[in-house]
N, C-alpha and C positions, 0 to 999 in steps of 0.2 A: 527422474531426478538422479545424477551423479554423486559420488562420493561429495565434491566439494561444496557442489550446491546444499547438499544436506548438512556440513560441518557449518557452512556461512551462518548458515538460517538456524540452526543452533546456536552460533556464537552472536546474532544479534538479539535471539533470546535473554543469551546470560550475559547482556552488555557489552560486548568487546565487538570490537571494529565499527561501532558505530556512527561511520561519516557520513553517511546520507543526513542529507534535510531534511525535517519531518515533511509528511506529506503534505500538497495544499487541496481542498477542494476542486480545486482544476485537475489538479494530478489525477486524485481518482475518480473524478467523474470521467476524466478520457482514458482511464482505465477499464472502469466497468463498461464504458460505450465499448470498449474493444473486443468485447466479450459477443456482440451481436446480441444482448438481452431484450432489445428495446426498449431501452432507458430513456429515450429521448426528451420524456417529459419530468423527470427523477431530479431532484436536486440534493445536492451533496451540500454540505454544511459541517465547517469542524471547529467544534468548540474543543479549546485545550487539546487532551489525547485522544479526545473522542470523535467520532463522526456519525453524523447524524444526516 
C-alpha cells in the first residue's frame, strides 16, 4: 500500500472524497469471486449499509 492509497482510505473513513456509489450486491459478489475463494454458491445480499 502507497502513501496515497493509505491517505484515500483514511479520508473515506472520516467522510471526505466520498464519490463512489455505495456498493451493489453485484459489485461484491464479483469482488469476492475475484478472490479465487470458491464462492460460487455464496450470495451477497445488501440491506441499507449492511451486507449480508
Amino acid at each position: 500500500m502507497g502513501m496515497f492509497d493509505f491517505v484515500k482510505g483514511v479520508g473515506k473513513k472520516l467522510g471526505f472524497g466520498d464519490d463512489e456509489p455505495e456498493p451493489t450486491a453485484d459489485t461484491l459478489k464479483r469482488g469476492l469471486d475475484s478472490h479465487a475463494l470458491r464462492t460460487n454458491n455464496v450470495e451477497v445480499v445488501v440491506k441499507g449499509d449492511t451486507a449480508v
